[in-house]
C-alpha positions as CSV (number, residue, x, y, z in Angstrom):
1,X,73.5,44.1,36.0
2,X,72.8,41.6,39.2
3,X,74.5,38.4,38.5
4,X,74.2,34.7,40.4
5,X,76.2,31.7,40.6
6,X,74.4,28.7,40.0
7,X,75.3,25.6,42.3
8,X,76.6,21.9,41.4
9,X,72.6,21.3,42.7
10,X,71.7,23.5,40.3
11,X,70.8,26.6,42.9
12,X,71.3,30.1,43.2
13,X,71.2,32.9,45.3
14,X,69.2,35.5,44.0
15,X,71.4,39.1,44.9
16,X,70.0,40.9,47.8
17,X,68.7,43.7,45.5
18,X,66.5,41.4,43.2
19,X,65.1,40.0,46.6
20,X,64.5,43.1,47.5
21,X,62.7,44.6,44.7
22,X,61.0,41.3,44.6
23,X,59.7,41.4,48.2
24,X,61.0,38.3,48.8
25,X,62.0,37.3,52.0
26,X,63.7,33.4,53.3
27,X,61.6,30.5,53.2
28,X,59.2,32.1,50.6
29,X,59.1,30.8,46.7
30,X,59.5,32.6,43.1
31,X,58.7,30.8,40.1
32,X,59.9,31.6,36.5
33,X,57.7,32.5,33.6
34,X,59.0,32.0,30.0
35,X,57.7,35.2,27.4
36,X,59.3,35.9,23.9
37,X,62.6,33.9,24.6
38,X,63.2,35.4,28.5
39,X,62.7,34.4,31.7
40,X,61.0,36.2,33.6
41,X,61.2,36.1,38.2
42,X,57.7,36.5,39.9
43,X,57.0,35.8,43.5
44,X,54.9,33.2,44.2
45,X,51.6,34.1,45.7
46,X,50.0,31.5,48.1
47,X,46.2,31.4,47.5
48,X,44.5,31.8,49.8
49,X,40.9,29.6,51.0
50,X,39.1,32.7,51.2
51,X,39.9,33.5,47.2
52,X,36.8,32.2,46.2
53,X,34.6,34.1,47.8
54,X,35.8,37.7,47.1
55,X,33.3,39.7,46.3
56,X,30.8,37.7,46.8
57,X,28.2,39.8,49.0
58,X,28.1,42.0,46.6
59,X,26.1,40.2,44.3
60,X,24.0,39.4,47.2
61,X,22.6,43.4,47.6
62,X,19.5,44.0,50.1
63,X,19.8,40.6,51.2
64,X,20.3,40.2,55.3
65,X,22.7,38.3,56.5
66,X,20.7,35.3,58.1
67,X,19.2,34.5,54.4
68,X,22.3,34.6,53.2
69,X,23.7,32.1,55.5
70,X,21.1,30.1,55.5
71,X,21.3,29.5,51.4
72,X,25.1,28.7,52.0
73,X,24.2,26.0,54.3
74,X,21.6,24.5,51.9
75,X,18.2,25.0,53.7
């Protein structure tokens, strides 16, 4: 069992294990998820602008790529 210190700020340093299985690295954020009376560490994700269009030419099948452009733009 990893333990941590926790700071007069309130910090810690997570152990170099728990970064690691975490594939955390400096700089980069965690956040903490509450389930059935535990907390639970996750890495934090930055979304990405892109996100929102995943997947989205395939619902746009046998269409060519000009039309498809064109509808995004609005004409």
């Amino acid at each position: 069992m990893d333990t941590a210190k926790i700071t007069a700020k309130g910090q810690i340093t997570l152990p170099k294990k728990i970064r690691e299985k975490l594939g955390v690295a400096e700089g980069e954020r965690v956040y903490f998820v509450e389930k059935n009376g535990r907390m639970i560490i996750k890495k934090a994700v930055p979304k990405s602008p892109f996100d929102p269009w995943v997947g989205f030419l395939k619902a746009q099948k046998r269409q060519k790529s000009d039309a498809i452009v064109e509808a995004l733009r609005g004409r």
